[in-house]
ROSE-241543 format. One record per residue (C-alpha): residue in three letters; residue number from 1; x, y, z. Coordinates in nm, 4 decimals. Layout:
N
{rest Ala; nr NUM; x X; y Y; z Z}
...
# end
This chain:
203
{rest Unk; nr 1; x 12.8038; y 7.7662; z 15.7366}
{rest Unk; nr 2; x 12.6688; y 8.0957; z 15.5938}
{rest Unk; nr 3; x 12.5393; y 8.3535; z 15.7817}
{rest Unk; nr 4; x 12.1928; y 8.3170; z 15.6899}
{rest Unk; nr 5; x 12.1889; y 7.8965; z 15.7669}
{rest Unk; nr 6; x 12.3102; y 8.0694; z 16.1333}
{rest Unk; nr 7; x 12.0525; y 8.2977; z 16.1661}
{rest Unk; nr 8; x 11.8241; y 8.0825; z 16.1150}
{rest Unk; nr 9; x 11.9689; y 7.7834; z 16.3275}
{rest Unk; nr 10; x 12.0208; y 8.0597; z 16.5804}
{rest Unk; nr 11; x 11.6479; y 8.1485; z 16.5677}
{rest Unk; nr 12; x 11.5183; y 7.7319; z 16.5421}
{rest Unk; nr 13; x 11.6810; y 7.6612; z 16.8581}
{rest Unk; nr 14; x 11.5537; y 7.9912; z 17.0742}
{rest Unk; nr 15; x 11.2028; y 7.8710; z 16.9384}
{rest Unk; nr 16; x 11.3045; y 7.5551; z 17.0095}
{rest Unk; nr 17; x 11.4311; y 7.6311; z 17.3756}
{rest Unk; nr 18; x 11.1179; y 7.7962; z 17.4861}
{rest Unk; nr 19; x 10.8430; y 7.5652; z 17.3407}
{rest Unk; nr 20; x 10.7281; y 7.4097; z 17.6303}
{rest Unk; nr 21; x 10.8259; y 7.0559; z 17.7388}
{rest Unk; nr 22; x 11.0272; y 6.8595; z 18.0086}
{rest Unk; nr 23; x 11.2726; y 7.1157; z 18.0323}
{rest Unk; nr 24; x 11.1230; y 7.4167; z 18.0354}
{rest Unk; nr 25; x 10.8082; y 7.3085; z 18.3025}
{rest Unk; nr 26; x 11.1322; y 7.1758; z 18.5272}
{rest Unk; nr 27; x 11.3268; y 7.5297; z 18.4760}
{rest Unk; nr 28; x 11.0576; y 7.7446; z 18.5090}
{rest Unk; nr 29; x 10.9366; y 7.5398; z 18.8363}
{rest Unk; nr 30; x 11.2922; y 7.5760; z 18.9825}
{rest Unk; nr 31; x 11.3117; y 7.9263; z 18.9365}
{rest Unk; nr 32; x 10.9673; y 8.0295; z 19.0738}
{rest Unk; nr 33; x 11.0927; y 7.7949; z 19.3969}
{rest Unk; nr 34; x 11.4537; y 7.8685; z 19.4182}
{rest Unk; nr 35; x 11.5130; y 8.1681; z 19.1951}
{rest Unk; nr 36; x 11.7064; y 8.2652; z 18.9090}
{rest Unk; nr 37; x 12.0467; y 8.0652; z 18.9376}
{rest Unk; nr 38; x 11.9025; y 7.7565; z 19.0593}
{rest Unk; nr 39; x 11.7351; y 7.7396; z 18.7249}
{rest Unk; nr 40; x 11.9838; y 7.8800; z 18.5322}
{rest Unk; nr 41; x 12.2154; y 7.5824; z 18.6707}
{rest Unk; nr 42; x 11.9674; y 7.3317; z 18.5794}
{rest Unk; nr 43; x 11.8903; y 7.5515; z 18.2375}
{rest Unk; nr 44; x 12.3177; y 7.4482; z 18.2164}
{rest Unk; nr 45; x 12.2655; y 7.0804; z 18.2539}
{rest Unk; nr 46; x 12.0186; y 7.1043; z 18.0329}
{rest Unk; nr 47; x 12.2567; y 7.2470; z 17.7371}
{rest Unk; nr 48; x 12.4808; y 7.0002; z 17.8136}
{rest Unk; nr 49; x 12.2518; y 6.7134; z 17.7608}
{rest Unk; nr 50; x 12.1597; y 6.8896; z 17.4444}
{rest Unk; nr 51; x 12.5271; y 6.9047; z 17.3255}
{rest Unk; nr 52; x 12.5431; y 6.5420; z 17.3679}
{rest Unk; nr 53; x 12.3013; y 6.5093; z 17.0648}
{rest Unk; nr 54; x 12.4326; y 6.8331; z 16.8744}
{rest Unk; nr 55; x 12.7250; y 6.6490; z 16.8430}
{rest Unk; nr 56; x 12.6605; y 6.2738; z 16.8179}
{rest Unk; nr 57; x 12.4358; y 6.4341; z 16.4865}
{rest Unk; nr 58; x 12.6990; y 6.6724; z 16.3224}
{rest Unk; nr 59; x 12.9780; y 6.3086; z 16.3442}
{rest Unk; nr 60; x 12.6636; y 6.1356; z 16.1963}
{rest Unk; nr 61; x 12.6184; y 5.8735; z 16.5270}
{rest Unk; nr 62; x 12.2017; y 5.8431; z 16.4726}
{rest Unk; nr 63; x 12.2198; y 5.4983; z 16.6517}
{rest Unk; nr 64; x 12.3433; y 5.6658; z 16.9450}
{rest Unk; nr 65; x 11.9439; y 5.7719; z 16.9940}
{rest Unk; nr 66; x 11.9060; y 5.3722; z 16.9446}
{rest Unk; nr 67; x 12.1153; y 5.2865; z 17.2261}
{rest Unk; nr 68; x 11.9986; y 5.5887; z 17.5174}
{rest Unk; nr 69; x 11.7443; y 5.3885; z 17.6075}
{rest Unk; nr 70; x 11.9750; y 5.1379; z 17.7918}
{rest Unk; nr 71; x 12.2510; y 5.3747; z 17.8793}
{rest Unk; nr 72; x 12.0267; y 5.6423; z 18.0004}
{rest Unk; nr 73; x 11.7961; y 5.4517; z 18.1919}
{rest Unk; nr 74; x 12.0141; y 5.5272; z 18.5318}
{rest Unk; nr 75; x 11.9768; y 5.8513; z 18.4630}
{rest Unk; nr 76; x 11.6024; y 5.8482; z 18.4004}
{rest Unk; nr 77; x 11.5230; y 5.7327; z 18.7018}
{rest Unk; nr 78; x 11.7381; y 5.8848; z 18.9360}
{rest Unk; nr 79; x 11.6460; y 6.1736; z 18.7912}
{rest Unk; nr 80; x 11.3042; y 6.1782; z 18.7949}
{rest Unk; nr 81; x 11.2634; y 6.0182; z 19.1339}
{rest Unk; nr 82; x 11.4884; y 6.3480; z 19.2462}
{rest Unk; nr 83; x 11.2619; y 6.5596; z 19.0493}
{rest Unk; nr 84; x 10.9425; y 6.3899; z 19.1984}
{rest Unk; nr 85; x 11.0916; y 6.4409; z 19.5693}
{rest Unk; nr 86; x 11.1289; y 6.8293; z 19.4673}
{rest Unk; nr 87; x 10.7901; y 6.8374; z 19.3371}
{rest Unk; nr 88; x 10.6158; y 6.7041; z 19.6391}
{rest Unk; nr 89; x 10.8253; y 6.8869; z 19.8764}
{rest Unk; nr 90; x 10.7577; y 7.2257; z 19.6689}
{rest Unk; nr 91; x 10.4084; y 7.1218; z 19.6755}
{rest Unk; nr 92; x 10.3944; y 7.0658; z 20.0558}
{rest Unk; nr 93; x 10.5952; y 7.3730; z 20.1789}
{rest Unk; nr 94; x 10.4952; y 7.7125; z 20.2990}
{rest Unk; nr 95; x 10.5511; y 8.0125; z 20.0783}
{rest Unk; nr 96; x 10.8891; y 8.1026; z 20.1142}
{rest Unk; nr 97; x 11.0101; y 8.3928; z 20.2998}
{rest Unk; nr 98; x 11.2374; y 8.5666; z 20.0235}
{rest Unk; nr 99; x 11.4480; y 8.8035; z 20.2539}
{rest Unk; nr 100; x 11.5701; y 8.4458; z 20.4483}
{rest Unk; nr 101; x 11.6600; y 8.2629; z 20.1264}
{rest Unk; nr 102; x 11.9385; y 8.0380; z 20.1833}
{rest Unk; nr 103; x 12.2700; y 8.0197; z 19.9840}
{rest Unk; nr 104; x 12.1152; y 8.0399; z 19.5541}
{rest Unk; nr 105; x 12.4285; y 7.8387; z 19.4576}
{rest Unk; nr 106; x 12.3986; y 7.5286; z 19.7303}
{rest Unk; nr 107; x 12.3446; y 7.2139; z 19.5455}
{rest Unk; nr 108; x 12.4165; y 7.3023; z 19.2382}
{rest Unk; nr 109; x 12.5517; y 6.9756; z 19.1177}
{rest Unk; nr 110; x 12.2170; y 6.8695; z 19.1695}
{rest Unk; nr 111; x 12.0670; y 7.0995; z 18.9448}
{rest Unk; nr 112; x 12.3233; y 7.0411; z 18.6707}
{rest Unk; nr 113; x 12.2970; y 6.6833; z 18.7028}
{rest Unk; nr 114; x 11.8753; y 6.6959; z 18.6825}
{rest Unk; nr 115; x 11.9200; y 6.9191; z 18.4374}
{rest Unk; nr 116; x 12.1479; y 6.6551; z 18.2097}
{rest Unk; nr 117; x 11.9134; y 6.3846; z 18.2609}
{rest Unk; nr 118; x 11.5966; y 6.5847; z 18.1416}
{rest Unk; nr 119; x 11.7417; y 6.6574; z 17.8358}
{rest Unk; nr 120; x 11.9295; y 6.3444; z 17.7598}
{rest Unk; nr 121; x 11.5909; y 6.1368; z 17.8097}
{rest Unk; nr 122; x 11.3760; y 6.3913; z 17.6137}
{rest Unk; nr 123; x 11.2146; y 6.3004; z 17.3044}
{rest Unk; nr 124; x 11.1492; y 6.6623; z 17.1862}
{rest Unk; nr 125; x 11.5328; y 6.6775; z 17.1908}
{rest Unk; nr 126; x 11.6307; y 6.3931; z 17.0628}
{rest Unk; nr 127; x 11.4152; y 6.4730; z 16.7733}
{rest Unk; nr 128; x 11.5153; y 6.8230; z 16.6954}
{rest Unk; nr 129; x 11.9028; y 6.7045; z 16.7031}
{rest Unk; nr 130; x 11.8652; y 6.4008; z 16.5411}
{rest Unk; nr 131; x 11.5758; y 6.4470; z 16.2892}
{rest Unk; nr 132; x 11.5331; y 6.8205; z 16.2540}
{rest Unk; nr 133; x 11.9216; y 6.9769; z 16.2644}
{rest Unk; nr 134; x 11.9593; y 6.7780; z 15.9299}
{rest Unk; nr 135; x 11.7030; y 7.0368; z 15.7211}
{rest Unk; nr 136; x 11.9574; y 7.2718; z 15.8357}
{rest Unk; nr 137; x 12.2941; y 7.1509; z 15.7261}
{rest Unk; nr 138; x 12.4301; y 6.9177; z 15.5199}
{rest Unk; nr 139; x 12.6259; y 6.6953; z 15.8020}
{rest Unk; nr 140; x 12.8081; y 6.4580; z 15.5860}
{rest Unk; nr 141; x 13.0084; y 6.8467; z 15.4743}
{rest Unk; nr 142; x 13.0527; y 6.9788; z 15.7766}
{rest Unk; nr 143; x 13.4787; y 7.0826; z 15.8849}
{rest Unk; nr 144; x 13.5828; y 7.1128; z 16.2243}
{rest Unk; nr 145; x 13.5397; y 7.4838; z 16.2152}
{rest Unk; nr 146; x 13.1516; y 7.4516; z 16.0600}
{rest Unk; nr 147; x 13.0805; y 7.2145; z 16.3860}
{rest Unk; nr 148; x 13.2295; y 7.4647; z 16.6495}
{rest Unk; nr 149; x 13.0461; y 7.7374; z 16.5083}
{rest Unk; nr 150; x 12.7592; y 7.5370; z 16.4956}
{rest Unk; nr 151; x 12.8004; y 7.4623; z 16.8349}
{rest Unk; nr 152; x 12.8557; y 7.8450; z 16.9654}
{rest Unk; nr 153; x 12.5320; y 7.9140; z 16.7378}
{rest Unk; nr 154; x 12.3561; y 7.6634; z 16.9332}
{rest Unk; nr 155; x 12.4850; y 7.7109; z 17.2305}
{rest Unk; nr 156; x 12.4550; y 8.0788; z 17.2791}
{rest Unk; nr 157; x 12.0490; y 8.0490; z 17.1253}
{rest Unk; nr 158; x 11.9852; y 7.7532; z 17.4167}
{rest Unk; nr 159; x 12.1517; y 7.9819; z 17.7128}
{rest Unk; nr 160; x 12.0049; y 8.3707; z 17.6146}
{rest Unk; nr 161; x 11.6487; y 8.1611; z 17.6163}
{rest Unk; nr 162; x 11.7206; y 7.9656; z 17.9377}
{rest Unk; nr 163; x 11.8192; y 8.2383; z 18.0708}
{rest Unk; nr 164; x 11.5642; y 8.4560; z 18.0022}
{rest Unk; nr 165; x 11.3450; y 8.2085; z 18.1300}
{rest Unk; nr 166; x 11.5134; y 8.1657; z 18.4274}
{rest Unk; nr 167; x 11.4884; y 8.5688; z 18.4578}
{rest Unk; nr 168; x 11.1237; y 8.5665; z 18.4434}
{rest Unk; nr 169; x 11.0974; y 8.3051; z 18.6879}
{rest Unk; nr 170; x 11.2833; y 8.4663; z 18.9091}
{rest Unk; nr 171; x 11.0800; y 8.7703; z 18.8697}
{rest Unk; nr 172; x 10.7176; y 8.5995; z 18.9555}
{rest Unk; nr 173; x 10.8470; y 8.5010; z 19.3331}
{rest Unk; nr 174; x 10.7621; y 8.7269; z 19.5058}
{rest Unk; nr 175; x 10.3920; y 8.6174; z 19.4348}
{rest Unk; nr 176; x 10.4786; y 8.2974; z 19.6544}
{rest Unk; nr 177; x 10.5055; y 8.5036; z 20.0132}
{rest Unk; nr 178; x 10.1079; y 8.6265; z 19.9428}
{rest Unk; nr 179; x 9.9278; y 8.4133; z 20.1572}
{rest Unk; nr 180; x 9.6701; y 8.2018; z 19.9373}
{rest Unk; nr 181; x 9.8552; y 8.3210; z 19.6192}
{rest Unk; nr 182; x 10.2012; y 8.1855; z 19.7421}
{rest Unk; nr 183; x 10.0577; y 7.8404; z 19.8104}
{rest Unk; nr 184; x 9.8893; y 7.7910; z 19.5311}
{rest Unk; nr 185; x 10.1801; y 7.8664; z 19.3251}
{rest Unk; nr 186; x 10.3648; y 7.6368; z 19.5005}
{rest Unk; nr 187; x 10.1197; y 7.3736; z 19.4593}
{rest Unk; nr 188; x 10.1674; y 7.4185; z 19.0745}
{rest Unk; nr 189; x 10.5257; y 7.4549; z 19.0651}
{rest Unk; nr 190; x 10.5399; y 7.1213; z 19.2622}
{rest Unk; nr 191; x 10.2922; y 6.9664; z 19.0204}
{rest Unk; nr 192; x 10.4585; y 7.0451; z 18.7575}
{rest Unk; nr 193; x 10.8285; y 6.9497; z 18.9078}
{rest Unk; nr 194; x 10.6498; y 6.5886; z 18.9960}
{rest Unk; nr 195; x 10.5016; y 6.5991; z 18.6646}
{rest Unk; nr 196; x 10.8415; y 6.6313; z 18.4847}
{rest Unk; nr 197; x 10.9734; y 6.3756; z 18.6829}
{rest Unk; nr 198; x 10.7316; y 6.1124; z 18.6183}
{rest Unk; nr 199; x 10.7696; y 6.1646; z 18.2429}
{rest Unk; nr 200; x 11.1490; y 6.1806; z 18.2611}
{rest Unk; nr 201; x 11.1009; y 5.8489; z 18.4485}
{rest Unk; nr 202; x 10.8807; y 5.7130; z 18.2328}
{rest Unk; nr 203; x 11.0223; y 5.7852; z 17.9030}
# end
């Protein structure tokens, strides 16, 4: 892969990573709740579910978007219905008092896991991976060493944007312990979480 096909893979999935979607309304909804390394955690599980389809493109496996449907149904709905829970839980709560916020790290698996499932079950990444990374590179060419740096090219674009994401989340909270302002926010990060969850559900 040359250095300009990285660049501009590099810069496709950063644009990519922040277009909103599933993934980012979930992340950014996390992180205005729970702050910055709960959604960077779910921002992981995320890239992992996007690896799945990085990879099942570059060994040329398209019919593995055929068969998700069945073998990612479990997830969908587990998923979701965990997502929807958050949502109307978020949506019910009291702004948080920040100086008496719990443990960032408990429950991470959770995160991770909802994180997988989002992106596994979403169309806007199934697409990209298996309809867009092909205008890229020529898969049918690709060594060993052209998928791993493929890979780290991806991987690093998907985790500086979660990331920052997750940063700037983290960075509108204190907004939820002001009164009126606080609940409102948490009425639309809860929306939003339910939101998510329905169409991860429903997909």
């Amino acid at each position: 892969m040359t250095l300009f096909a990285a660049a501009s893979l590099f810069l496709a999935t950063f644009l990519f990573a922040i277009t909103p979607g599933p993934g980012t309304l979930a992340l950014m909804s996390r992180g205005l709740v729970q702050g910055m390394w709960p959604a960077f955690i779910l921002g992981i599980g995320l890239t992992l579910g996007d690896m799945l389809y990085l990879w099942a493109a570059m060994l040329s496996l398209g019919f593995i978007a055929d068969q998700a449907e069945a073998a990612f149904q479990w997830v969908r709905w587990l998923g979701g219905g965990y997502l929807i829970v958050l949502g109307i839980q978020t949506f019910r709560s009291a702004p948080p008092q920040l100086k008496d916020e719990h443990n960032p790290l408990r429950g991470w698996w959770k995160s991770l896991i909802a994180g997988c499932a989002i992106s596994c079950t979403n169309p806007k990444v199934i697409l990209f991976y298996l309809g867009f990374l092909p205008l890229f590179l020529d898969l049918k060419t690709l060594s060993l060493a052209d998928m791993l740096s493929v890979t780290a090219t991806v991987l690093s674009a998907l985790l500086i944007a979660l990331f920052a994401m997750s940063v700037g989340a983290h960075q509108l909270r204190p907004l939820l312990t002001k009164g009126s302002i606080g609940r409102w926010i948490n009425r639309i990060a809860g929306g939003l979480m339910a939101s998510v969850g329905i169409m991860v559900a429903r997909s």
